[in-house]
N, C-alpha and C positions, 0 to 999 in steps of 0.2 A: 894275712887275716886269720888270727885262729877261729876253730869252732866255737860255737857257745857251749857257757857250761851247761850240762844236764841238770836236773833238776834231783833233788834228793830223793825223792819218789823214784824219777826216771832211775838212773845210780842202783839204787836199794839200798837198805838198813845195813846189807849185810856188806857192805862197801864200805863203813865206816869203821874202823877199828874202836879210836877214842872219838865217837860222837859228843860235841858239849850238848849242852842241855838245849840252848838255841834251836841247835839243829835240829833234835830229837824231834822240838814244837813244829819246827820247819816242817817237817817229812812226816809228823800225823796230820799237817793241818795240808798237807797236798795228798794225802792218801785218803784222807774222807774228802776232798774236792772232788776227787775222783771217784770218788764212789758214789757221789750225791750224781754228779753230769752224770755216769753210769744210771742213775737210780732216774735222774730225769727224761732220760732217752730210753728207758724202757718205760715210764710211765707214758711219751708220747706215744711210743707203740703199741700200747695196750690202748687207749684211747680213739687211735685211729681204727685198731682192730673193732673196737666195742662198736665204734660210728658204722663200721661197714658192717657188720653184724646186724645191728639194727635196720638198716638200709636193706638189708637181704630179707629180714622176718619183716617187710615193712612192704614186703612185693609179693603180690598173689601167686599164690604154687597153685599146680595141677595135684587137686586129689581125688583121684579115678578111682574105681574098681578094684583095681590092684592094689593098693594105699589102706582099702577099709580091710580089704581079704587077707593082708600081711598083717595088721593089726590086729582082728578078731582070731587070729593065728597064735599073735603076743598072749590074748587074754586067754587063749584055749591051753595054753602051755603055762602060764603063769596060774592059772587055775588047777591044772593035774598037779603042781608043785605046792598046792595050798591054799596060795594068795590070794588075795579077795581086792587089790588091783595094784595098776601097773601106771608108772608115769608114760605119757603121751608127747611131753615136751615141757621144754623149760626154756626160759624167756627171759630177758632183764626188765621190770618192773617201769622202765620208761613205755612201756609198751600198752600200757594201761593209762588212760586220761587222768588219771589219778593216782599216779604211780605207785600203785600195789594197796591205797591204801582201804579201798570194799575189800578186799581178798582177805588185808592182812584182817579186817571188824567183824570176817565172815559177814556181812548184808548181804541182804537176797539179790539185789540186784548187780551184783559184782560182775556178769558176764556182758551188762554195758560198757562197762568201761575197756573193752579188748580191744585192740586192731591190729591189724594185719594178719599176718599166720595167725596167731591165737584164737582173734575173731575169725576166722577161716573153719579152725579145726572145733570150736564151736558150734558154728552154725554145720558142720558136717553132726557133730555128737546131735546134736537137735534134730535135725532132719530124716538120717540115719541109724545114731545107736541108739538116744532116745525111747523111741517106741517099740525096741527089741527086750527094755526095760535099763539098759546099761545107764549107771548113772556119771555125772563130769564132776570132778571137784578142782578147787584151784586152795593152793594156799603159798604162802614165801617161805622157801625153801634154803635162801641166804641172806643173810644178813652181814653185810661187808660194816665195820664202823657202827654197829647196830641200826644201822638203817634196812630197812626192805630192799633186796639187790637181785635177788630170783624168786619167778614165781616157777611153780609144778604145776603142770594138770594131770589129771590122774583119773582114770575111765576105772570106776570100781563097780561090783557086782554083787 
């Protein structure tokens, strides 16, 4: 029982001395097969990565004492450097009941539509920086296919 032949992809281009013209089609048309399955199997893994990503900013964190004190650290150094503010966190736009789109119209009422960490690290800026004068901005930060894909928040002073 012989082996089976390889496939001209498998082989390689450089296998063939006089390749016809057939073949040539043959061996682009399984080299971009393979780059597409390739290009599919990393689209699932970025997909699944995205899912658990959101599942993680989708779960309440502890932010203590230490969390504001290393932050207002960010602003006190990003301030002797100039700045007049600093991103806080960035997010994919599913994370908003509206998916980015108060942020992207600037409306006033843009910080209803947050949850999870974002609504978290809000209601901290409200509570917290707030009335030290610090002020919160959000805006979309990426734009994947020209759609809204990340937001920014950004503690400026």
């Amino acid at each position: 029982m012989s082996a089976p032949n390889p496939t001209l992809a498998q082989r390689g281009i450089e296998d063939e001395v006089f390749m016809s013209v057939a073949d040539l089609k043959q061996y682009l048309a399984e080299v971009e097969m393979a780059k597409a399955s390739k290009d599919f199997s990393s689209l699932d893994r970025a997909a699944e990565a995205k899912k658990e990503y959101l599942k993680k900013l989708s779960t309440p964190i502890e932010i203590g004492p230490d969390r504001i004190k290393a932050l207002l650290s960010r602003v006190k150094a990003a301030a002797e450097r100039g700045n007049t503010e600093i991103m806080i966190g960035r997010f994919p736009v599913e994370l908003c009941t509206d998916h980015g789109r108060a942020i992207n119209n600037s409306e006033k009422d843009w910080p209803s539509t947050l949850t999870g960490v974002p609504r978290q690290a809000f209601e901290v800026w409200q509570a917290q920086l707030q009335p030290l004068g610090y002020h919160l901005k959000a805006m979309i930060v990426e734009w994947p296919n020209n759609l809204p894909g990340e937001v920014g928040l950004f503690i400026t002073w």
